[in-house]
VMD Tcl script that draws the C-alpha trace (Angstrom):
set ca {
  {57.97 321.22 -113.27}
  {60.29 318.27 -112.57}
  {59.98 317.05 -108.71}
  {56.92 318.66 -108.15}
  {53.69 317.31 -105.88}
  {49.76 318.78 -105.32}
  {46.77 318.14 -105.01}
  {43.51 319.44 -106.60}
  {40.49 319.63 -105.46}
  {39.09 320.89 -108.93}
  {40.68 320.17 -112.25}
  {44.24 322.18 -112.82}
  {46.06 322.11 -115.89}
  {49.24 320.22 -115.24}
  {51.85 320.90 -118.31}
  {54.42 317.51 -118.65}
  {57.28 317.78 -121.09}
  {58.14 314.37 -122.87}
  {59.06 311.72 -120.54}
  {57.83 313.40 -117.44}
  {55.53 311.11 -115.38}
  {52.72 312.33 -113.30}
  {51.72 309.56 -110.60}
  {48.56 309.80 -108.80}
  {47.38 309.16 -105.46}
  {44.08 306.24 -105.78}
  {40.83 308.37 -106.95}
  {43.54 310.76 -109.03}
  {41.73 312.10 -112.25}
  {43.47 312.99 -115.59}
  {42.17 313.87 -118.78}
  {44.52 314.07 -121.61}
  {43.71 317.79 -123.46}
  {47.09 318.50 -125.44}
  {50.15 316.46 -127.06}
  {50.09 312.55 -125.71}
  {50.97 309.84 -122.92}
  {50.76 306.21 -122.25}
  {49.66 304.54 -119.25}
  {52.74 303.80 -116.34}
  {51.56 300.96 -114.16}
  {53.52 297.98 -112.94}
  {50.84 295.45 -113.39}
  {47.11 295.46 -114.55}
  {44.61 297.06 -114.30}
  {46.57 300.61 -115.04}
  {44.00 303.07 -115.78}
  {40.32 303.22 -115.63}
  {38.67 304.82 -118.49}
  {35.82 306.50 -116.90}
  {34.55 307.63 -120.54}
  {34.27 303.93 -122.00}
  {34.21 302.24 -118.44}
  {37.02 299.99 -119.80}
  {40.63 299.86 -119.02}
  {44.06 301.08 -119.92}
  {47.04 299.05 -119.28}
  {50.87 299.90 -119.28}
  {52.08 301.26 -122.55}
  {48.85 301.94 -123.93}
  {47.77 305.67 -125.30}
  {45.54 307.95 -123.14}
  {43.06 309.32 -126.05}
  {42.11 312.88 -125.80}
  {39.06 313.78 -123.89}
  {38.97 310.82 -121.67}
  {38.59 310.94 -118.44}
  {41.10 308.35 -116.50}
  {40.86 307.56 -112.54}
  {43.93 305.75 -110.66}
  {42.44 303.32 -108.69}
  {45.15 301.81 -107.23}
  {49.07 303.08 -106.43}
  {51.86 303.46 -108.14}
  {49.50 304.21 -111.81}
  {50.42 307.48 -113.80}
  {51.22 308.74 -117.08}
  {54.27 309.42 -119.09}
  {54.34 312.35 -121.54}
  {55.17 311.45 -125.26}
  {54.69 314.67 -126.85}
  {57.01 317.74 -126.25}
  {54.60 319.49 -124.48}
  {51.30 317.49 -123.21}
  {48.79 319.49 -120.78}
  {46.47 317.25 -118.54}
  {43.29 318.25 -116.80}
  {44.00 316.80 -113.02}
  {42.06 316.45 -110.06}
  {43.44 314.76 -106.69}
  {46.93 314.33 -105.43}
  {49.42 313.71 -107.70}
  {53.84 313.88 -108.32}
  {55.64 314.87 -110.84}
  {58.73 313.15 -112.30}
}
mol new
graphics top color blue
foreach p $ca { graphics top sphere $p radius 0.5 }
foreach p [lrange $ca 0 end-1] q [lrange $ca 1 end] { graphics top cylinder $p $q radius 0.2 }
display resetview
């Protein structure tokens, strides 16, 4: 849903349709489950890759079954696929 906010204290599926970005609060989780996204984030680091303990910057793919934390604002994700589902936990908008 375009314009739309939350916040989850356990993982919800969050459905984006392509270009939508979800932008989450700092200590926001995402896993990427369905379709694909890139990283959002106006300088670096973007993403933390819980699963590798590495990085993600802008631009770069989320691969499936990762686990991402933003750790600081204004990081998110934009949906490349038609339909991409995300597993979220923590406050978050969608755009």
């Amino acid at each position: 849903p375009s314009g739309s906010a939350g916040t989850a204290s356990n993982f919800t599926v969050v459905t984006l349709g392509t270009g939508q970005v979800l932008t989450g609060d700092v200590g926001c989780e995402v896993m990427l489950r369905v379709g694909s996204a890139v990283c959002v984030s106006p300088s670096s680091p973007g993403l933390i890759d819980e699963t590798t303990a590495g990085t993600l910057n802008d631009g770069g793919a989320l691969a499936q079954n990762h686990l991402y934390m933003m750790t600081i604002e204004g990081r998110g994700v934009r949906a490349t696929a038609a339909t991409t589902k995300l597993l979220v936990r923590g406050g978050y908008t969608v755009a």
